[in-house]
C-alpha beads as a LAMMPS data file, in Angstrom:
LAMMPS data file: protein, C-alpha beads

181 atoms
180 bonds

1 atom types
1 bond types

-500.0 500.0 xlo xhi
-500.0 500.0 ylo yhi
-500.0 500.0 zlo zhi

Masses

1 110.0

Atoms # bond

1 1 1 0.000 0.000 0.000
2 1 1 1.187 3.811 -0.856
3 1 1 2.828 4.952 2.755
4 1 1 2.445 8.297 2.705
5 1 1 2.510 11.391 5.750
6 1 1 0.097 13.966 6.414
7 1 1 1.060 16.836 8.238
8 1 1 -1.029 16.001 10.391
9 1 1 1.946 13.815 12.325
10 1 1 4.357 17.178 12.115
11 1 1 2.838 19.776 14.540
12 1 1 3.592 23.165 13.545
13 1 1 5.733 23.465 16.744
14 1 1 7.499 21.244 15.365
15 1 1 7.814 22.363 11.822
16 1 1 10.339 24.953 13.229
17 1 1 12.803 22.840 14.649
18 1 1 13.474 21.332 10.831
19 1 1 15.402 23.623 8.455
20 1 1 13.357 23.506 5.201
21 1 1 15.889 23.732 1.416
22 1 1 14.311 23.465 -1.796
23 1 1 16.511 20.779 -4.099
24 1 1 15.068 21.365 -7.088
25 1 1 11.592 21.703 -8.461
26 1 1 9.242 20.998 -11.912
27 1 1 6.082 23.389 -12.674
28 1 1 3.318 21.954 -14.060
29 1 1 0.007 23.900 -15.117
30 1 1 -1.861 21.860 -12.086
31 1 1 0.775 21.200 -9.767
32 1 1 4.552 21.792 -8.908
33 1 1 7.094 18.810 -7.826
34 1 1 9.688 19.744 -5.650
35 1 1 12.582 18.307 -4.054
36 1 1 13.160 19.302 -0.504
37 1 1 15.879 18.824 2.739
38 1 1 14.660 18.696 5.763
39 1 1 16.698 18.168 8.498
40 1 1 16.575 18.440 12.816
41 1 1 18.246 21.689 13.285
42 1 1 17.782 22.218 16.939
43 1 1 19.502 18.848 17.798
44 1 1 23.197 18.833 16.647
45 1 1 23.778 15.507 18.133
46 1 1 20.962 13.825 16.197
47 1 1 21.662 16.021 12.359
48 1 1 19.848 13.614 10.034
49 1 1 19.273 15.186 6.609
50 1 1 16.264 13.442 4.812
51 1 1 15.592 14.432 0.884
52 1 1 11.657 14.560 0.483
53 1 1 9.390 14.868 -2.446
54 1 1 6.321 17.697 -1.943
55 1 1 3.767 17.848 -4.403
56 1 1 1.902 21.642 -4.435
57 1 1 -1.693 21.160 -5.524
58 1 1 -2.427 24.600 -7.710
59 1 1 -5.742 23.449 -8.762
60 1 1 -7.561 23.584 -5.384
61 1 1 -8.411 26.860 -4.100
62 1 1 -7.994 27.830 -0.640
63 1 1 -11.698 28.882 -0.106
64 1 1 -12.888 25.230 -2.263
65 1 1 -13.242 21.846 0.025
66 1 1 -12.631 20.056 -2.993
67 1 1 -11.103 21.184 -6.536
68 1 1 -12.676 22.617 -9.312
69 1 1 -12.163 19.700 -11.271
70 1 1 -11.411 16.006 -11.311
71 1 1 -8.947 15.751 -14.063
72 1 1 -6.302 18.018 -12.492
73 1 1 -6.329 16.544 -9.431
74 1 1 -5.771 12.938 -11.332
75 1 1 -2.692 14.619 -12.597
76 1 1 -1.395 14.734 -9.530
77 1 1 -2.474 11.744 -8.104
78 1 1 -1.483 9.643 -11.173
79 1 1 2.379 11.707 -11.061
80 1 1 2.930 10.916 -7.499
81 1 1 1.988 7.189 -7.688
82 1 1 4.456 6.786 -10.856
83 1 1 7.463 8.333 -9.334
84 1 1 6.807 5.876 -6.550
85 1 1 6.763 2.847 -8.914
86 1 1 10.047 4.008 -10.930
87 1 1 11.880 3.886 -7.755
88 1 1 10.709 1.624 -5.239
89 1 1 13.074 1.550 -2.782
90 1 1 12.778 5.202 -2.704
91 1 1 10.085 4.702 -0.395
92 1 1 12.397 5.192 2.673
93 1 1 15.086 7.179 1.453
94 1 1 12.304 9.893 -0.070
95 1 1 8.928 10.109 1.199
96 1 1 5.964 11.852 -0.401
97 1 1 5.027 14.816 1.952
98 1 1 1.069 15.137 1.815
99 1 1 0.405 18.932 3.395
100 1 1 -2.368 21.018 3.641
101 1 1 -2.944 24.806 3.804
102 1 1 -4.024 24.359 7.293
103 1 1 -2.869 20.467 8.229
104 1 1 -6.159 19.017 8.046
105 1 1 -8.485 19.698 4.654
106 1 1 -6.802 18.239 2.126
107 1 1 -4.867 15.202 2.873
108 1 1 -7.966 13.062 3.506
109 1 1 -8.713 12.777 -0.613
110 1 1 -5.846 12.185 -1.375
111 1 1 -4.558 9.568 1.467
112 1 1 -7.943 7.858 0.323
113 1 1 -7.624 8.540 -2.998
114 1 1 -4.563 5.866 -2.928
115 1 1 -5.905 3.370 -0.955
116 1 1 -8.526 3.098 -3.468
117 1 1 -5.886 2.663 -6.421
118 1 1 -4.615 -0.164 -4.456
119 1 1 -7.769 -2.005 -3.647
120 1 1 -8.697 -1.609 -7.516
121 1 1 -5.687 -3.171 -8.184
122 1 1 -5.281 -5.997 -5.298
123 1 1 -8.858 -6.618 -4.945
124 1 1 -10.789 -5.392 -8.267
125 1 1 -13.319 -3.698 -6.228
126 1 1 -13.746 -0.449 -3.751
127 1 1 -15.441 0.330 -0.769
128 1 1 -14.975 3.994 -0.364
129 1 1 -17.122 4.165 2.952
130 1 1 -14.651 2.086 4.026
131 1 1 -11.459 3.497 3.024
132 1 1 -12.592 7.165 4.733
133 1 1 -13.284 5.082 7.949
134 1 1 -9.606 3.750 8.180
135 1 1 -8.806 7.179 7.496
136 1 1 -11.047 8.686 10.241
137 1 1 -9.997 6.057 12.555
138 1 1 -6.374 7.717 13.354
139 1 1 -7.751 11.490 11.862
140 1 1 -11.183 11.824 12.302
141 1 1 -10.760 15.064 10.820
142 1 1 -9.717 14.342 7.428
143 1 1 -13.240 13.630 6.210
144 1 1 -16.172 15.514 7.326
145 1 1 -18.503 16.183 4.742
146 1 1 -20.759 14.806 2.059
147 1 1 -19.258 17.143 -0.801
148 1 1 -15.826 14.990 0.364
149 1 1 -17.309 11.979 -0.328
150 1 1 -18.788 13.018 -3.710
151 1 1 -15.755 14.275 -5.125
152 1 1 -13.860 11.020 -3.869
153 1 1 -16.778 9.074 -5.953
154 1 1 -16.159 11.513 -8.633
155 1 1 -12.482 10.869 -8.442
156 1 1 -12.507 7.388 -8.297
157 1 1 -14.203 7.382 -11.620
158 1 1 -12.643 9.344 -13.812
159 1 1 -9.361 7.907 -12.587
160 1 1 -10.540 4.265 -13.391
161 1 1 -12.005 5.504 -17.162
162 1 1 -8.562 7.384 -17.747
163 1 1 -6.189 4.294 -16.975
164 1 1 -4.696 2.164 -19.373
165 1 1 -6.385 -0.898 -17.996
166 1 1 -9.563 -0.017 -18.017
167 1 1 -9.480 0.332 -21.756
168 1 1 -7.616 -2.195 -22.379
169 1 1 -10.770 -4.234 -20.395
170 1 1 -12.996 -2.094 -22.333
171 1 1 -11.757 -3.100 -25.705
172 1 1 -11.602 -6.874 -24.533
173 1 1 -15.073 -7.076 -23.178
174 1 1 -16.167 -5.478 -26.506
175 1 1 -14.197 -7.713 -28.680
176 1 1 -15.597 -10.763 -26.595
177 1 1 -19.174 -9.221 -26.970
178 1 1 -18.599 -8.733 -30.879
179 1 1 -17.217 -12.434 -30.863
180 1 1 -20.872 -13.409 -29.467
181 1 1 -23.039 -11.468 -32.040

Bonds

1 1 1 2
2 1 2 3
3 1 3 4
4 1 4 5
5 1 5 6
6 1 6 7
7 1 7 8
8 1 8 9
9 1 9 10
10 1 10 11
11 1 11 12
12 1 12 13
13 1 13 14
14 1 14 15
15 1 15 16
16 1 16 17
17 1 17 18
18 1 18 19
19 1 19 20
20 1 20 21
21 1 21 22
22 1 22 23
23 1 23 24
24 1 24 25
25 1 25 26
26 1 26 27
27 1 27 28
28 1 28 29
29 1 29 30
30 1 30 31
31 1 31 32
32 1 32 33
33 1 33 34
34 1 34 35
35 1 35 36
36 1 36 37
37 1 37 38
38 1 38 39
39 1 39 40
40 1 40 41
41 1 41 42
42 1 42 43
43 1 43 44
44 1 44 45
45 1 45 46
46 1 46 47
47 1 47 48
48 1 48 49
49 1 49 50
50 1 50 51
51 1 51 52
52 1 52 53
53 1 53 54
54 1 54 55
55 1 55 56
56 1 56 57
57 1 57 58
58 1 58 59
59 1 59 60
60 1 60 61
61 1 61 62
62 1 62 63
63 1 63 64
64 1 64 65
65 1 65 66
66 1 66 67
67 1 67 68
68 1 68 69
69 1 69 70
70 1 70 71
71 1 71 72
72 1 72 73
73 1 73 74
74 1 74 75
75 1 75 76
76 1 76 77
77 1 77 78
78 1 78 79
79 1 79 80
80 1 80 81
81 1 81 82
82 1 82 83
83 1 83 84
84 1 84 85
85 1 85 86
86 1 86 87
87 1 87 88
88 1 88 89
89 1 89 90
90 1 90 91
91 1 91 92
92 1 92 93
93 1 93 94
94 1 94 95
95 1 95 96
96 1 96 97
97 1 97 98
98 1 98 99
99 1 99 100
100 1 100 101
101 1 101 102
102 1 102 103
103 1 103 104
104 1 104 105
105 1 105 106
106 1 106 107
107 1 107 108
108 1 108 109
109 1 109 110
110 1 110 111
111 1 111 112
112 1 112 113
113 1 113 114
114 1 114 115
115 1 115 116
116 1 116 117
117 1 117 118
118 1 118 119
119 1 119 120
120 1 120 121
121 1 121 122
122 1 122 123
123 1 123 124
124 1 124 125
125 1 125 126
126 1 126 127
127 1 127 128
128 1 128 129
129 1 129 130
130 1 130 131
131 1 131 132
132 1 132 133
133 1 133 134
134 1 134 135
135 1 135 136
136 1 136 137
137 1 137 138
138 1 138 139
139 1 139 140
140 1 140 141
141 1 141 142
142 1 142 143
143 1 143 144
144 1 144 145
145 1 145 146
146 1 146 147
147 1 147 148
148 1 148 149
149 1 149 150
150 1 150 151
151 1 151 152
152 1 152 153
153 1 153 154
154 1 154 155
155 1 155 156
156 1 156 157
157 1 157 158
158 1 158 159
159 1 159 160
160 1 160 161
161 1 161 162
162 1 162 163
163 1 163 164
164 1 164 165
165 1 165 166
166 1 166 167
167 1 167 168
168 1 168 169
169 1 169 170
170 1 170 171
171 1 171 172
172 1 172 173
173 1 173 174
174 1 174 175
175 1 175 176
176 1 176 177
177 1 177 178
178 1 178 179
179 1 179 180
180 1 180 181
């Protein structure tokens, strides 16, 4: 399953005590990839640097619970899953940072998001009730209303009408039904 971290586990308190440098960094018209250090700097003893990869959602308004659209967000979702699969091991030398404008709002869709992916892919089926209840379990904040759900619905399929496997399934199933006629 995707590991990822919400800010939700880095108080802001304890934001300061890390010393935040930008690597390097790729703009994209919905979001922006960047490379980051973050290391202890009140602790000398203890200096552990640890490289980190932060993806900036740009199409989700501050003022929106959800974004304006579906597609965008895919971009995102479907960018941070693939530079996890081209280097799996990278895992624990570079985790994906999931943060929100205010810790909370926006980590639950996409935390979800990728639990979904995986269950589609393990299990050929979702349960998105249950996927925001694992969620809420440990954050009971990250979900906490209906237009959350809907746009996690919404999400869920354009993502699965977008991929590669579902048309290849598609074309199968139509080829088998065109076999039959």
């Amino acid at each position: 399953m995707t590991q990822m971290a919400s800010s939700l586990d880095l108080p802001k308190r304890a934001l300061k005590k890390f010393e935040r440098k930008r690597q390097q960094s790729l703009a994209k018209l919905t979001f922006v990839l960047s490379e980051i250090t973050v290391s202890n700097k009140s602790n000398l003893q203890d200096l552990e640097a640890k490289i980190c990869n932060m993806i900036n959602v740009k199409v989700w308004p501050v003022q929106h619970r959800v974004p304006y659209s579906t597609s965008g967000f895919i971009d995102v979702i479907k960018m941070a899953r693939s530079w996890r699969r081209r280097a799996p091991d990278r895992a624990d030398i570079k985790p994906t940072i999931v943060i929100s404008h205010n810790g909370v709002s926006r980590c639950g869709i996409f935390i979800a998001m990728n639990i979904l992916i995986d269950q589609i892919n393990m299990e050929k089926q979702v349960d998105v009730f249950h996927a925001a209840k694992m969620i809420r379990l440990n954050r009971p904040q990250l979900f906490d209303n209906k237009e959350e759900y809907k746009y996690l619905y919404d999400l869920l399929l354009q993502y699965y009408i977008t991929s590669p496997e579902y048309q290849e399934q598609m074309a199968a199933e139509n080829e088998t039904i065109a076999n039959h006629v």
